[in-house]
C-alpha positions in Angstrom: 25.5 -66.7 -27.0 24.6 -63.1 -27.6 21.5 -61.8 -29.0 20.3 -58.6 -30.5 17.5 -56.9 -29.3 15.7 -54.0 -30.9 13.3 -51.6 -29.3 9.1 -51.6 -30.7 9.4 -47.5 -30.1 9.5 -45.5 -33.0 9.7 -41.8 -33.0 5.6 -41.4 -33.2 5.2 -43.8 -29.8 5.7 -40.4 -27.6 3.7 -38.3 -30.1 1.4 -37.1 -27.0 4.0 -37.8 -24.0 5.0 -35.3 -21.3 7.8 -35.6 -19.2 8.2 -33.6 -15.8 12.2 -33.2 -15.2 13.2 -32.2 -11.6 16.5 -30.1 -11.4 15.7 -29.3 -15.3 17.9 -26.1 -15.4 21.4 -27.8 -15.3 23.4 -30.8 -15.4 22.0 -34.1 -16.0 18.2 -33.0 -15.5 18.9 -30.0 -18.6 20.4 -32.5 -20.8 17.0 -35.2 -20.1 14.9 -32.5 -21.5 16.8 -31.5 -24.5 17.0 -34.8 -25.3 13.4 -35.6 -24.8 12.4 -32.1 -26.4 14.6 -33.4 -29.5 12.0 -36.6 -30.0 8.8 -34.3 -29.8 7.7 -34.7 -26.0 6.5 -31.6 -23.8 8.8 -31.2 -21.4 7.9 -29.6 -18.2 10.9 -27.9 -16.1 10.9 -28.2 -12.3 14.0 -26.2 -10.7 14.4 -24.2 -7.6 15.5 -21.2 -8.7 12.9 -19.3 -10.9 15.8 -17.3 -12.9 17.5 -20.2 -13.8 14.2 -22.3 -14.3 13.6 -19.7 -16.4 17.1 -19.4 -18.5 17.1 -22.8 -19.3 13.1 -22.8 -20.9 14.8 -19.8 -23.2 18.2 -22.5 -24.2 15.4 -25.5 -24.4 13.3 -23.1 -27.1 16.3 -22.0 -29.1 
């Protein structure tokens, strides 16, 4: 027998959150801060090239 659970989160419960994503300016990592960018966290970038750490903060912004 199956049952349904539901999360208690809503989209205020990471009003004040920030997230630190390693490897932020590509693959998986990117997509994990436009995600949690999208539900109103601050999202700090971590990535080992500064150009690119940079290029993906301008993407995240647009």
């Amino acid at each position: 027998m199956a049952t349904e659970t539901t999360s208690s989160y809503t989209a205020n419960a990471f009003k004040k959150a920030i997230a630190l994503i390693t490897g932020a300016n590509k693959g998986i990592g990117f997509e994990t801060a436009r995600q949690l960018g999208k539900q109103g966290i601050f999202v700090l970038i971590g990535a080992r090239d500064k150009i690119r750490g940079e290029e993906a903060v301008k993407k995240l912004k647009d």
